[in-house]
N, C-alpha and C positions, 0 to 999 in steps of 0.2 A: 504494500500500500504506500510506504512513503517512496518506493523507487517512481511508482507514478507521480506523485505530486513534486519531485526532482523533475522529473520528465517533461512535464505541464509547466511548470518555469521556468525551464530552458529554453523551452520552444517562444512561451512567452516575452522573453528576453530578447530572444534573437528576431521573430517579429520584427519588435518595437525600435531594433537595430536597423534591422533592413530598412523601414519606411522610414527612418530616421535619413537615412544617407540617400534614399530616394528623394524624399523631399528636398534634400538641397542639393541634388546635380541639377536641378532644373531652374535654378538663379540665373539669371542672365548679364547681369551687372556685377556676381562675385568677382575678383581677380583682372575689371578690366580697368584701362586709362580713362580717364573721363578728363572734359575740360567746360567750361561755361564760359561765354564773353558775353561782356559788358558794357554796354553805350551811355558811360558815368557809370550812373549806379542800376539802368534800367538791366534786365536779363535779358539779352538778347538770344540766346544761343547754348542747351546744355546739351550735349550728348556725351557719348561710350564711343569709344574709337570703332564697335563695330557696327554702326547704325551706317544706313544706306549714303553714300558722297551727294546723291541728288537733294538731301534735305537740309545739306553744307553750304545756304548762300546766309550771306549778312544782306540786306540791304540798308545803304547809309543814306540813302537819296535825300532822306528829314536830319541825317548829322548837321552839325551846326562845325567853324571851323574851329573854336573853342574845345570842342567834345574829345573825348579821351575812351577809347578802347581801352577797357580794363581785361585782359586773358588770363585765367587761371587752371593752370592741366596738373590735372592730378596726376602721380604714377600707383597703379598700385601696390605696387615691389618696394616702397620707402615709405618708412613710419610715417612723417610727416606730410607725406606727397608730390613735395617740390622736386625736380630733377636736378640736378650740377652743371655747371656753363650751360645754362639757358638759352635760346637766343630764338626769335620771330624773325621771318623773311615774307616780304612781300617778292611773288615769281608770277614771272607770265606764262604763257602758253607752255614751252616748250623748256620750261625750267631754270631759265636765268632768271638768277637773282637781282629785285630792282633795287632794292634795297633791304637790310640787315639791323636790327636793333638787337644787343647783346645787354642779357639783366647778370645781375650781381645772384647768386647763391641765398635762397630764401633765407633768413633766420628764425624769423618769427612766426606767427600763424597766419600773417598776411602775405600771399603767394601770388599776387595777382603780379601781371606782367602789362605797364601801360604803355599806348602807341598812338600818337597824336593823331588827330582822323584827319588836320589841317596836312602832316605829310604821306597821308593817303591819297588823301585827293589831289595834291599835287604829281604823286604818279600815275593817275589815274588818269591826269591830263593829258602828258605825254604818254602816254599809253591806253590812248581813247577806246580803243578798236580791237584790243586783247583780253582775252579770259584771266582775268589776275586772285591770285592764290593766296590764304596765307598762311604760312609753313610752320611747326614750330618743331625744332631741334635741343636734342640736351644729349651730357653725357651718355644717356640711360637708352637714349634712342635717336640714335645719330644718324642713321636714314632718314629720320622723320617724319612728319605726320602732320597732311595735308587737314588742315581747322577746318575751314570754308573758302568758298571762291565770296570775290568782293565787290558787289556793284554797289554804282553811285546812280 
């Protein structure tokens, strides 16, 4: 009689195991990159690096040339989130880089990375007619990782 009631809560252990680790392989956000940008303080923009590229556009058309892109990418591989040698590029079509802002090593909890929209739009000008990108690079992922494309 008690080898039964061993048996009965083993089983019921292992159950509670299983649906256990089932339940969470189907997280879709555990273990990925995430970033959100910001037009000042409004939210423009939060995804997971593996959400679809066509839902990757910023439009600034309403920026003002005051206004300030605020970027912030999480990694998930680092307690605090922030990557090492940071750095945003704005690239055209075929991958030249138009320009290059390099950020300092997060410290704090504040991890956002800012990008004047006044020298956005300025390449934007000379560069009326092209699909322009914006890129962000760090130690942790030095390929990089296409944010959004950027119209005005």
């Amino acid at each position: 009689m008690k080898k039964m009631k061993f048996n009965q809560a083993f089983m019921m252990l292992f159950t509670l195991l299983t649906l256990g680790f089932t339940a969470f392989s189907f997280t879709t956000k555990f273990g990925l990159d995430s970033y959100s940008i910001y037009l000042n303080d409004k939210l423009l923009l939060k995804q997971t690096v593996n959400q679809p590229l066509s839902l990757r556009v910023l439009q600034l058309n309403t920026a003002q040339e005051t206004d300030q892109l605020r970027i912030q990418y999480n990694h998930c591989t680092i307690k605090n989130g922030a990557g090492t040698s940071r750095s945003l590029s704005l690239q055209d079509e075929q991958g030249n880089i138009l320009k290059k802002w390099v950020f300092a090593d997060a410290t704090g909890e504040d991890l956002k990375m800012i990008v004047p929209v006044k020298e956005l739009r300025q390449l934007e000008r000379t560069h009326a007619n092209q699909a322009l990108s914006l890129v962000y690079t760090a130690r942790e992922l030095p390929k990089g990782e296409m944010l959004s494309m950027v119209r005005f």
